[in-house]
C-alpha positions in Angstrom: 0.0 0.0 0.0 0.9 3.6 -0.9 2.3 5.7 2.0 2.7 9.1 0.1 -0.5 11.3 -0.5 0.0 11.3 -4.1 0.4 7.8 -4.7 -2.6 7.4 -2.9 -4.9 9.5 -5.0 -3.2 8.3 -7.9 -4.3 4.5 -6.6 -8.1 6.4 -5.8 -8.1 7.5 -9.6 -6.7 4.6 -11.5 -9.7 2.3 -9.5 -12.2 5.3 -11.0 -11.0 4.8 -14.6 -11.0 0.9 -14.4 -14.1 0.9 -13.3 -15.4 3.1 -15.9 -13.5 1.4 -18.9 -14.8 -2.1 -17.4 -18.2 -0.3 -17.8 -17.6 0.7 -21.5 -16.3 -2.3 -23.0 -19.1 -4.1 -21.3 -21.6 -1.9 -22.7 -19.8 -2.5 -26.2 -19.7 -6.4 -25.9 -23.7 -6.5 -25.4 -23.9 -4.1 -28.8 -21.4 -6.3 -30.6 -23.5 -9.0 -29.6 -27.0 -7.5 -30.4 -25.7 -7.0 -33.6 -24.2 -10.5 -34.4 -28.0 -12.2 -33.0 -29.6 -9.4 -35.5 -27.0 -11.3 -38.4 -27.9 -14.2 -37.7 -31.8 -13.6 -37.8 -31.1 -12.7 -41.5 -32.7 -9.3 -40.1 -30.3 -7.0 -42.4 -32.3 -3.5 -41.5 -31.7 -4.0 -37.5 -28.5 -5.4 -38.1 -27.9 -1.9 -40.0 -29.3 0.2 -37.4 -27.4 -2.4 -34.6 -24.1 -1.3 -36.7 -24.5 2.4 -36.5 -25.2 2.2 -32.9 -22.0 0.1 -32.7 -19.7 2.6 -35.1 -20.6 5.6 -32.7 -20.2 3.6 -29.7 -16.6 1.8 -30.9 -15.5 5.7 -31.8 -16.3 7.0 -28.9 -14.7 4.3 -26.5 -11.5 5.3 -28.8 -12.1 9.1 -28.1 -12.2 8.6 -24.6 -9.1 6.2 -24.9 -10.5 2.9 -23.4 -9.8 1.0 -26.7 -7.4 2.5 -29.2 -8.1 3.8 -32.4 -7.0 1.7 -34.9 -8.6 -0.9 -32.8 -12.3 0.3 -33.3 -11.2 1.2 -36.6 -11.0 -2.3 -37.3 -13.9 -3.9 -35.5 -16.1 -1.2 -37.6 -14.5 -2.2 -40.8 -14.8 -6.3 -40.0 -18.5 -5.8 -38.9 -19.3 -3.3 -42.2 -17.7 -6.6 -44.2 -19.8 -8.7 -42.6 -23.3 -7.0 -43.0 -22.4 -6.2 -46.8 -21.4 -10.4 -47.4 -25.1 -11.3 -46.1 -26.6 -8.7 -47.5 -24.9 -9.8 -50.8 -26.0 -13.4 -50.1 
């Protein structure tokens, strides 16, 4: 345990921002996964509206800095490929 003040608050705030990036990708694993059951229903327009909740969400969880960029980045561009394959099928 920490003896010096600062540490100590530094210990307070790094518990505050785990907590609240636990929160996020939480929040974005139930959205990646409302859109993969919307896939697999063959329902293309909710799987659609399911993605663009999921783009805003994934770039602002990389604003913020809880995943990085290039990260969301790519889980936009893998889940764009996958609606346009089965909407292709």
């Amino acid at each position: 345990m920490a003896n010096i003040k600062s540490a100590k608050k530094r210990i307070l705030v790094i518990n505050k921002k785990t907590a609240r990036n636990r929160r996020i990708k939480s929040h974005l694993k139930g959205i990646l996964k409302n859109f993969e059951a919307a896939l697999k229903d063959s329902n293309l327009d909710a799987a659609a509206e399911k993605l663009a909740l999921a783009e805003k969400r994934l770039m602002k969880a990389a604003s913020k800095g809880t995943i990085h960029k290039n990260a969301a980045s790519r889980k936009v561009s893998r889940l764009t490929k996958r609606l346009n394959k089965a909407r292709a099928n």
